[in-house]
C-alpha positions as CSV (number, residue, x, y, z in Angstrom):
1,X,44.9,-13.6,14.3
2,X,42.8,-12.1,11.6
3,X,39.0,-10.6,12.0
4,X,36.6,-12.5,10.5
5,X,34.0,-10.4,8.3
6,X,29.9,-12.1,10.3
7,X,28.3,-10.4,6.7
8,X,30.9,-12.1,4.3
9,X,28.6,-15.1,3.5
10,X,25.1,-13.1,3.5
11,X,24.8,-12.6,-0.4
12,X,25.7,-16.2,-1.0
13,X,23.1,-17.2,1.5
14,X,20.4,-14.8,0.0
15,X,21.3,-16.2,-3.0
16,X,20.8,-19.4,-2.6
17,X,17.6,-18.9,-0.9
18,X,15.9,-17.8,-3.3
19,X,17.0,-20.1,-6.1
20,X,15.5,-22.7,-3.3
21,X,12.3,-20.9,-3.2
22,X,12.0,-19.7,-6.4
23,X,12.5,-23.3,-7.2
24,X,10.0,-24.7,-4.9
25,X,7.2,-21.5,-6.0
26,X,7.8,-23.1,-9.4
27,X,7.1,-26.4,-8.9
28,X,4.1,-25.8,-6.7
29,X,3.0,-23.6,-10.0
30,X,3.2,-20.1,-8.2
31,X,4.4,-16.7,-10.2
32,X,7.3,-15.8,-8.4
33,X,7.7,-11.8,-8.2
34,X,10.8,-10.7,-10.2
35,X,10.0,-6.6,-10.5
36,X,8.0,-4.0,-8.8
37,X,7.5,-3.3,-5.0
38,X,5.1,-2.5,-2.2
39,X,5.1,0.9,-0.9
40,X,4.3,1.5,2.5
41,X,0.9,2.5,3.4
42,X,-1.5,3.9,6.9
43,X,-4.7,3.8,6.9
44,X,-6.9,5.5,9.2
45,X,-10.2,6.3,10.3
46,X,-12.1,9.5,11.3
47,X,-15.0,11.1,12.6
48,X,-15.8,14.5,12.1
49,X,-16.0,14.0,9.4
50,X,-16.4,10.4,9.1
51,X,-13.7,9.2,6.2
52,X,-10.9,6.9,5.4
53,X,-7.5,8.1,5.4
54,X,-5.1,6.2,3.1
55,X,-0.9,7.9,3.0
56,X,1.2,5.8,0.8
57,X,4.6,6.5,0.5
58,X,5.7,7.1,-3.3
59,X,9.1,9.4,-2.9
60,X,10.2,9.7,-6.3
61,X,7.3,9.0,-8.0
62,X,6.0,11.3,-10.5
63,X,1.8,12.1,-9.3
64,X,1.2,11.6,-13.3
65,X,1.9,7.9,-12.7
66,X,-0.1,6.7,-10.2
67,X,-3.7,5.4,-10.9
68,X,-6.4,5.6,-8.0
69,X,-9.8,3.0,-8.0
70,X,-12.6,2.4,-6.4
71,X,-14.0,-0.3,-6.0
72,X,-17.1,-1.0,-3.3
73,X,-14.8,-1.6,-0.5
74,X,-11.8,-1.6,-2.0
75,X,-8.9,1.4,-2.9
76,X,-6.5,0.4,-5.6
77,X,-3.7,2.2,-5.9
78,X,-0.9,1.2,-9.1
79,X,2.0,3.0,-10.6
80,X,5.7,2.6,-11.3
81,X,8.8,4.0,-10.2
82,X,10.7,4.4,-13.3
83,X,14.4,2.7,-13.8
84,X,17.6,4.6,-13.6
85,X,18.7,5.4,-16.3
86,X,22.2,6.3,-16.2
87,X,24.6,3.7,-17.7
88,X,27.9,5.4,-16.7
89,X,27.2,4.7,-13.0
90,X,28.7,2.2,-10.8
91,X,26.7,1.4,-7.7
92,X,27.8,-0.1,-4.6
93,X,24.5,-0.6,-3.1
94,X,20.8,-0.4,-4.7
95,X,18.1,-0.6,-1.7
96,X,15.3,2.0,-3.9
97,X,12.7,-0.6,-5.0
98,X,11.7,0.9,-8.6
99,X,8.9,-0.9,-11.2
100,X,5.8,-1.4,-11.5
101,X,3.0,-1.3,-7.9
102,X,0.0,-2.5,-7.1
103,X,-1.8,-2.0,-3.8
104,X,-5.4,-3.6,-3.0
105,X,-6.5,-2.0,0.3
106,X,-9.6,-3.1,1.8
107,X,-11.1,-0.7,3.3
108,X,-13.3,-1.1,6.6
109,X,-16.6,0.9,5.5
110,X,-18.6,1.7,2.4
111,X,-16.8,4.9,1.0
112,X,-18.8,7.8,-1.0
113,X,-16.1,7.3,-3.8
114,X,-17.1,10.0,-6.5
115,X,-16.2,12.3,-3.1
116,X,-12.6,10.9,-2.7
117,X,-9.9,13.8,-2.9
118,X,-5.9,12.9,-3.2
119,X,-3.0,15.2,-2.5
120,X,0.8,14.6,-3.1
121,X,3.2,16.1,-1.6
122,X,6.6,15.1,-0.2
123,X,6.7,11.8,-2.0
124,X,3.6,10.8,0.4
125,X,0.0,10.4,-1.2
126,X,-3.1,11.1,0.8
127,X,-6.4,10.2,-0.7
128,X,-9.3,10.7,1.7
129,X,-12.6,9.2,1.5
130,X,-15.6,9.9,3.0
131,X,-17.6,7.0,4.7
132,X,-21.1,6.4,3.8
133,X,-23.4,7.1,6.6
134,X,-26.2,4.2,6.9
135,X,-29.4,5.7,4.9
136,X,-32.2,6.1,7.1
137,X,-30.3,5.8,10.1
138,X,-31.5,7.5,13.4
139,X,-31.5,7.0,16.9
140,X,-34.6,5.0,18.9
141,X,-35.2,6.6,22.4
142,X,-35.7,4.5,25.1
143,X,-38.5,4.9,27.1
144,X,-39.2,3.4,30.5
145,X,-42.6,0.9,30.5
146,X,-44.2,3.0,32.9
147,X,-43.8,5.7,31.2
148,X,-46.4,4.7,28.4
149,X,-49.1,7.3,27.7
């Protein structure tokens, strides 16, 4: 009795799911996404001192093409992973997403942006962000009502 291979029929299936959703994102007049990827991304929080911490993951990425925005509330991070270029290779397996990127993150405070500051190193981007502290902000003491002079 021969083995049966469970992960035979897999690329058939992906396959045809996506001609069926690619065909139904068509019809319903949706762009469906051909290139490109999403790298991962953290973001985090702070408070001394208070900033936004955004690491994106971008192995293999050269730091010359990757573009960092500001926008109010919003970080946007874009770039490409360029193509291999070797035409003599024959792969067995291509998992590396490479293309073009585009990230919108919205960010939970209002950031000082002209202030931002962004490192790479070890294919991992860290752009920090320092929050804007409310103007005129201050603490009220309390007092108690007998305590009125």
């Amino acid at each position: 009795m021969s083995e049966r291979d469970p992960f035979a029929n897999f690329e058939r299936m992906r396959r045809e799911m996506d001609q069926l959703f690619g065909d139904v994102f068509g019809r319903a007049g949706m762009a469906r996404r051909r290139t490109g990827f999403l790298p991962a991304l953290d973001v985090a929080y702070t408070l001394d001192p208070p900033r936004a911490i955004v690491t994106a993951e971008l192995a293999g990425i050269d730091p010359a093409e990757i573009e960092i925005q500001i926008e109010g509330r919003k970080l946007l991070l874009s770039g490409s992973r360029r193509p291999v270029e070797s035409r003599t290779d024959v792969y067995q397996q291509v998992e590396i997403a490479r293309g073009q990127f585009r990230r919108v993150i919205e960010l939970g405070a209002e950031v000082r942006g002209e202030e931002a500051r962004a490192t790479y190193e070890d294919g991992m981007l860290r752009i920090e962000l320092p929050l804007v502290r409310e103007p005129g902000a201050r603490p009220v003491p309390i007092s108690k009502a007998d305590d009125r002079s």
